[in-house]
Each structure stands twice: as C-alpha cells, then as structure tokens.
N, C-alpha and C positions, 0 to 999 in steps of 0.2 A: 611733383605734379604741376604741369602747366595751369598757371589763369588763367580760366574763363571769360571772354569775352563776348557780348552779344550785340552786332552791329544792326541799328536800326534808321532805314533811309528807303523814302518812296521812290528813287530815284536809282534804278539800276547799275548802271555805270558806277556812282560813287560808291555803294553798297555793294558790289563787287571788287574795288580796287579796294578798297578797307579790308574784307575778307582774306583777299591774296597778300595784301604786305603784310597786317596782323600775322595769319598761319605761318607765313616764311619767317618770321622772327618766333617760333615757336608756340606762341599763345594758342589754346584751345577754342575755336572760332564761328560760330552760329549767327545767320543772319536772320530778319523778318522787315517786309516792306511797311508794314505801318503799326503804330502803338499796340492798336487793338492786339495783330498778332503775337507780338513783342511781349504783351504784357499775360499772354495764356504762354507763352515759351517759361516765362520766370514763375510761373504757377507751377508751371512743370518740371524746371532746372534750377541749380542753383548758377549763377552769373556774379563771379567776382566784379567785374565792370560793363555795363552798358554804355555805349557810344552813340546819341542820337540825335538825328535833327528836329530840330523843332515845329517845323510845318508840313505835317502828315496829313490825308485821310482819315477818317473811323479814330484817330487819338492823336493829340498834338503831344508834344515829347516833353512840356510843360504837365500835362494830364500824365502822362506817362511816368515822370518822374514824380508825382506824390504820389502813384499807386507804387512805384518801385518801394519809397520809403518808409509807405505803410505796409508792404508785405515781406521786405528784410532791410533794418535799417544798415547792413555788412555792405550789400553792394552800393560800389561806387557810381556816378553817371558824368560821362562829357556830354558835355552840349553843342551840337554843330549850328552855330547861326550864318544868315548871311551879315553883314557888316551894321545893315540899317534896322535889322531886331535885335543890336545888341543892348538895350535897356532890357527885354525880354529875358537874355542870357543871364544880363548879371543880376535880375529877380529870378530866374533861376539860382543862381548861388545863391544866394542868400536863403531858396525854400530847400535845400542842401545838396544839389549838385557841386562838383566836386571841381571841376574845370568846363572849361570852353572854348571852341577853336573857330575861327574864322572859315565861311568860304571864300574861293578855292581851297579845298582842303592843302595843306603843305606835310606831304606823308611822314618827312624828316622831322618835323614839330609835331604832328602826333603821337611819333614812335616815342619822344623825348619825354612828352607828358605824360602815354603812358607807362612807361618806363617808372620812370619820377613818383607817379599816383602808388603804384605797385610798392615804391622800395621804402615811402613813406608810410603805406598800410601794413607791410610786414615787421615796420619798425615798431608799428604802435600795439601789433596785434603780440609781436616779442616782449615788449616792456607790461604786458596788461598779462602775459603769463606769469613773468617774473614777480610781478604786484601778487598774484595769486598763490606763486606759491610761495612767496615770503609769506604773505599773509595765512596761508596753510602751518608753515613752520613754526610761525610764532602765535599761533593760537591755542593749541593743547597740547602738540605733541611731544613736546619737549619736556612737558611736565607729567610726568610717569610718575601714573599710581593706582592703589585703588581703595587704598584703608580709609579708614572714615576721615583721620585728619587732614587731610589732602583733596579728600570730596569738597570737606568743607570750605577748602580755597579756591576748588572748581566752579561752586556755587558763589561763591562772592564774587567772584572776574564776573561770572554772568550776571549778577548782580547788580554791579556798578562799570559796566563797560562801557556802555550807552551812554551815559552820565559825565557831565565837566567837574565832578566833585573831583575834590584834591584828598589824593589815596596815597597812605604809606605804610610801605612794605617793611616789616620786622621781621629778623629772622638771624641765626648766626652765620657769618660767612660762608659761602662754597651751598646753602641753601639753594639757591635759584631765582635769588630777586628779580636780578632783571629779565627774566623770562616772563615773569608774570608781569611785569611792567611792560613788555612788548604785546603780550598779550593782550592784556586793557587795551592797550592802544590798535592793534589791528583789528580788534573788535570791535570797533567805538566808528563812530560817524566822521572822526576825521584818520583812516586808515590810507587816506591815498596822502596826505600831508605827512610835512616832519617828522619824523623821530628821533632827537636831539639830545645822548646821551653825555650828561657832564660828573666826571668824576672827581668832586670836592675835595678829597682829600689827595689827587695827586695833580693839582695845581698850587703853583705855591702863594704863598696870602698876600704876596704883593703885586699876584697879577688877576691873580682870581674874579675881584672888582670889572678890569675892565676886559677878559673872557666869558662875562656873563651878560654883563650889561653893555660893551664896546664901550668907545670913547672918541673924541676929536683929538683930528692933528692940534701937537702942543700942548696936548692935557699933562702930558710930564714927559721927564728927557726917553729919549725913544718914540716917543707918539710922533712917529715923519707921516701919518696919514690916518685920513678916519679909518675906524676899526667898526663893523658891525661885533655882537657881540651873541652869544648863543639863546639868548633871550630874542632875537629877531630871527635868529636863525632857524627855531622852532612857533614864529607867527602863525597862526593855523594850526599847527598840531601839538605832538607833546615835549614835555622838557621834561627829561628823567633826570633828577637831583641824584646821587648815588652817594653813598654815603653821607647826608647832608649835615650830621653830628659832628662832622670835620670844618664847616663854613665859617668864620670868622666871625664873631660876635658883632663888628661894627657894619657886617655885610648883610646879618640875618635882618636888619632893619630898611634895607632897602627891598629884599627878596619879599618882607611880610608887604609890604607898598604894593611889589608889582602883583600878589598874589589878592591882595584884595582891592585893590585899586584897578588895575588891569592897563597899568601904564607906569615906565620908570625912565628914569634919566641917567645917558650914559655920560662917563666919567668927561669931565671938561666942559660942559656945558650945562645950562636951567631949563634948557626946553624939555620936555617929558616926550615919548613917544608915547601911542599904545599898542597893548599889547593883546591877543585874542588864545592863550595859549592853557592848554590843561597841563598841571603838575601832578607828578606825579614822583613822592620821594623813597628813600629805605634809610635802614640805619640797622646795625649790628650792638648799637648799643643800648642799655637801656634808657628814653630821655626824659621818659618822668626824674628818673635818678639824677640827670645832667641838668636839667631846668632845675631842681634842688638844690643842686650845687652850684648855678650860676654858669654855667657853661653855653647854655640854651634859651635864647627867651623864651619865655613863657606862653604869649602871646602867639608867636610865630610857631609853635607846639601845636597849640589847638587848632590854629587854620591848616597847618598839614595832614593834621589828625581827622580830619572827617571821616572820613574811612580806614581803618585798621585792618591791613591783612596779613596775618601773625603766621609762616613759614615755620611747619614742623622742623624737627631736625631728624636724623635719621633714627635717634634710639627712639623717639615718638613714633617711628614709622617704618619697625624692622622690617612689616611683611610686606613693604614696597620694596625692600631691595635686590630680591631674585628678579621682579620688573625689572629696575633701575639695570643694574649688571645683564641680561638677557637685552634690553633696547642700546645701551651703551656697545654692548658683542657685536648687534647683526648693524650699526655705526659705523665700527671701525673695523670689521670683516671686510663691508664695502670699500671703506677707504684704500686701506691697504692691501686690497685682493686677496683674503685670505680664505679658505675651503676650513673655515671652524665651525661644526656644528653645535656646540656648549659649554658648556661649563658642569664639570663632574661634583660629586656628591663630596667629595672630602672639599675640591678647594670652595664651593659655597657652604661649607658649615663654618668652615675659616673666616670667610666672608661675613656669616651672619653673626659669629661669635667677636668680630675685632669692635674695635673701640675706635670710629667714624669720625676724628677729630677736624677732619677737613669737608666734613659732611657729602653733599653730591657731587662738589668737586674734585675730592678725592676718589671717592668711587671711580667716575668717569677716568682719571687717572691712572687708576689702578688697572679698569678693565683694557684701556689704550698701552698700557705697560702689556701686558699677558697678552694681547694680540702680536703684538712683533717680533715675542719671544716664542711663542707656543710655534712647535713643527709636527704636531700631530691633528689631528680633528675632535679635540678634545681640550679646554685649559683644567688643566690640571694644578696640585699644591707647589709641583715644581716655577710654571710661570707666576705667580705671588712673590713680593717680596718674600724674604727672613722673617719679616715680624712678623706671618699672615701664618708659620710653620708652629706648630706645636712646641713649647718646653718643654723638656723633661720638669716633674716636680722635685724641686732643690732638696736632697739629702736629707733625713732627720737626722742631725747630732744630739739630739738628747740624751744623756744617759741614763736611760730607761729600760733594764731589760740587759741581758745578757748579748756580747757581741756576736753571738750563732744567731739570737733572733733579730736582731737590727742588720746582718748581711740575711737575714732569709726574707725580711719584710723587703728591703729596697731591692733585690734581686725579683721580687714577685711581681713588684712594682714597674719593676723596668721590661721585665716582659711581657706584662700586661699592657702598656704603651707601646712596645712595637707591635703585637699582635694587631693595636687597636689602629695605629697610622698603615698598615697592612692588611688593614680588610678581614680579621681572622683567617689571612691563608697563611698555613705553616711553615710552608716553602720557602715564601717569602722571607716570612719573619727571622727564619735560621738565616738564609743570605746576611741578611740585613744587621741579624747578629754577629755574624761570622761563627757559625757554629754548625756542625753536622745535623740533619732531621732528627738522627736517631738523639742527639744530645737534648733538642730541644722538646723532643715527644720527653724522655726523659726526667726534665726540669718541672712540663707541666704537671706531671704525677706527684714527684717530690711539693711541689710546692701549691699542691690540691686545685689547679688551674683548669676550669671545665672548659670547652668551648663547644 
C-alpha cells in the first residue's frame, strides 16, 4: 500500500508541482491551501506524511504541526521555509517536525528526504513489532500449563515483574528456567533494554572473571585490548546468571559487590564502574546444601535469594503434559509443514506413563522426534522411541505349580497384552500373533478370556 502524503501550500504553483512529482513517484497524494483545511483533511484521513509551509492563512504550519501531533503522534511533517524563517524551521524540529527543506523547492531533495523519512519510519515501525512479538513470546506462552503448581509460578512472574529484586529460579534441568527469566524481564519496566544471558558453568574459570566483568589491555597475557564484560553489556536491563552453582568461589565475591553495591571493577584495573542492572539467577542444585558444604557463600545466597521461584518438575505436573505435548505438536507441525492433527490415545498414555527424566526438554524432544517421523495425520506409538513401547511382563520362573499351569498363566498373559496394545480388536490381535481368528477365538475360551 502507497504512503500517504498531504501537501499543504497557499500558493498554487508550488502545491501543485509537489502534488504531480509526489503521485509520479507513486505516493498516495492529497492536497489543502491552508492549515485550517489541512488540519479538517487529517480529522478525516489518516496521512503517513505532511509536507508544509509555514506561512499560511486561517493556520501557520507551526499551528498546524502541534495540532498534527496532538491528533496522531504516527504522522510525520516537512516543513517548507524560506531561507530567512529558518530559526522558525529548526523550532520546528525541535516541537517534532521531522525535516525541513528550503525554498525554492529542489524536487530531487525532496523526493530524497522523503524517501529517506519513509525507510527510516518503516525501519522503526519493523524493529517495534519485532520488540512486540519477542515480548509476546517470552511473556507466557512458552510456559504451558494449567495445574495448580505452575499457577503458582504464573502468579509470582506477576508478582515480582515490576520489581529490581533479585530472583532465583530452582528447578531441575530441561524445567524451563530461562523462560521464566525472560519472562520477568519482558515484563518488567526495562523490557526494551538488555537481556544478557551468561552461562556459568560453560565458561571456563580462567576466563569467566574477565567475561563478566571485562578487563584492560595488559591485565594478563592475551588482554591485546579493553574488553567490556557482560556486566556492562546488560547496563539497563537484565543479567541472567544461569547455572550460578557452577561460579567460582573467588568470583562469587566480587558478583555479591556488584549486586549490592551496584558497581565493580574489571580485571586490570582499581577504578570501579557502575552498574544499573537486575539479576536475575537459577540453579539445578540444591544451595542451601552447597553453602553447607562450602561451595557457595553464604552471604551471596541470601542476596540471590530474595525471591524463590521453585519450577515443578513434570511428575508434580502430570496433568500439564497433554498441554505440553499438544503446544510442542501444533510448534513443530508449523515448522516442518506437517498436516498432523494429534496425538492418539495409546501413544499419550505412553507419554503420560514414562519417567520424564529430561523434564520439558525432553518432552519437547520427543514431540520434534514424532513430527518428522509420523506419515499419517495421527502420531501414533509407532513414532515414540522403543522405550515409550510397552514390555512384555518378564516370565515367572518360580516353581510354583505345575508346568501346564505356569504355560497356561503366561500364555493368558501374553494375550492379554496383545489384545491390550490392539485396542481389543481380535483381528488384529491374531495378525499380530501370527495365528488364525479362529485359533485365537479358540485360546480366549480355553483360557476364560472375556472381552
């Protein structure tokens, strides 16, 4: 869709040659001789850019431009002056006109700016949806759920969003820490700043020091120049500690400095910077346990600790899984262009029967596995790993009982589980056994099997 543009000039001639080069270079093009009319046109339309001069009739184009900004701060304004009201012009910019062009108009210099005005408004209006929907993505909906334990961590992000408290996330691996640490953050009042994710445990301890706090050329061999450090790189907004149980003992003493101090000093030098930044950390272990042992100071415990937000695991949260697995499907359906409508009744009882060792992250996993395998509109037990398939139950070798009734118990046994992995259709069940229908109507009589 063309820009709209609204040329506004008491002066015929000029207000018509604007009109005619704007249109020919495509722009959408309405004109009005003076403010007053101009500014009943923008009551009536909307005007990505106005073009005007400044010395009108009934509305000077100063007048005209802070009724524009009071009735949509979106559209832009040039201002046309002549040479000797350029003080005028540039107190125009300043009450937020946008440009200014000399007379004689020069149409090549117009077209240029507004060109220019245009590719820089589209620029900002792309990066301010992108803010949006990052900020959309990492505010809930990543965290799928609805059981009470999981409310409960709904309500605390809401809780402490707002807020510079220093929050840390416990939970075991593949939980979804940093989702809700993105969350906090896009939630919170510095949402268009930083978000400066450092992972502690896979830096290693001799560089960690000066990737957190930087350093000067010459602080040790290799320093060929200053180094900002991830502590300035997050000024303004958050610094996500991620695994922080992994940080080096002689390191958590400088981290307790900058978190209550709000200023620290990079390696190689005495001068302190400060710093304006919320932390926000996780840990998979327990650290009351590790500050007990000596692994954690103490100290630096409690200042992380002002908020606790404790990440169910999945067996706390079986009846989130059919969510979990159902938001993960219609994910990576989209990605991979697949036509899958669900997931069938045998492989989520698989699902909600396994043992989540990898927690949400395996889920997720598992379900991105079953997407690029499944060729029907259904995942089924077939795309599941092996370990998601039912065992047979292991033989009883006791000897208990006569050998006719230890083959008639596991024999009953073993048809009872096919029937069951087949739905009680019989049909099946014989395929599946390799045996004729009439053998397995047969079996079930013998071995008093109702269905």
């Amino acid at each position: 869709m063309a820009h709209k543009i609204l040329v506004v000039d008491d002066e015929e001639i000029i207000r018509d040659s604007l009109f005619y080069i704007l249109e020919k270079e495509g722009y959408a093009v309405d004109k009005a001789e003076n403010g007053k009319i101009a500014y009943e046109k923008m009551i009536a339309n909307h005007f990505d850019l106005v073009i005007t001069d400044i010395e009108m009739p009934f509305m000077r184009g100063t007048e005209l431009l802070e009724k524009i900004k009071t009735l949509n701060v979106q559209t832009s304004v040039i201002i046309i002056t002549a040479f000797g009201s350029l003080d005028t012009a540039i107190t125009a910019l300043r009450n937020g006109a946008s440009d200014y062009i000399l007379k004689p108009v020069e149409f090549d210099e117009l077209l240029i700016k507004t060109k220019r005005l245009f590719e820089v408004r589209d620029l900002l209006l792309e990066n301010r949806v992108l803010r949006e929907e990052i900020h959309r993505k990492y505010d809930f909906e990543n965290i799928v759920g609805k059981g009470n334990s999981i409310k409960k961590v709904y309500e605390m992000i809401e809780a402490v969003a707002e807020t510079d408290s220093t929050v840390l996330i416990s939970g075991n691996s593949g939980t979804g820490k940093e989702l809700v640490a993105r969350a906090l953050h896009y939630k919170s009042h510095r949402k268009n700043k930083p978000f400066v994710a450092v992972n502690c445990g896979a830096i290693s301890e001799n560089l960690i020091e000066s990737e957190l706090f930087g350093h000067k050329k010459g602080a040790f061999t290799g320093a060929i120049s200053d180094k900002d450090g991830y502590m300035k790189a997050a000024n303004g907004g958050t610094l996500f500690l991620d695994e922080i149980s992994e940080m080096p003992p002689q390191l958590q003493v400088k981290l307790l400095r900058a978190i209550q101090e709000k200023e620290y000093t990079p390696v190689g030098t005495t001068v302190s910077l400060s710093v304006n930044t919320r932390f926000i950390a996780t840990t998979n272990r327990n650290l009351e346990e590790e500050v007990k042992n000596g692994r954690f100071r103490e100290d630096l415990y409690y200042r992380i600790n002002v908020v606790d937000i404790h990440l169910p695991s999945l067996k706390e949260r079986e009846e989130d899984i059919p969510l979990l697995a159902d938001h993960f499907l219609n994910k990576y359906r989209k990605e991979l262009n697949k036509n899958i409508k669900g997931i069938d009744n045998e492989a989520m009882r698989a699902m909600l029967s396994h043992e989540w060792k990898g927690e949400v992250r395996e889920l997720e996993n598992i379900i991105e596995r079953a997407v690029i395998f499944c060729k029907g509109d259904m995942i089924t037990l077939q795309e599941l790993p092996p370990t998601f398939k039912p065992k047979m139950d292991e033989p009883d070798f006791s000897f208990n009982g006569s050998l006719d009734d230890s083959v008639r118990k596991f024999e009953r046994d073993f048809i009872l589980r096919a029937l069951e992995n087949n739905d009680n259709n019989k049909e099946k069940t014989a395929d599946a056994l390799r045996v004729g229908l009439s053998t397995l109507y047969r079996k079930l009589k013998e071995l008093d099997i109702k269905i």
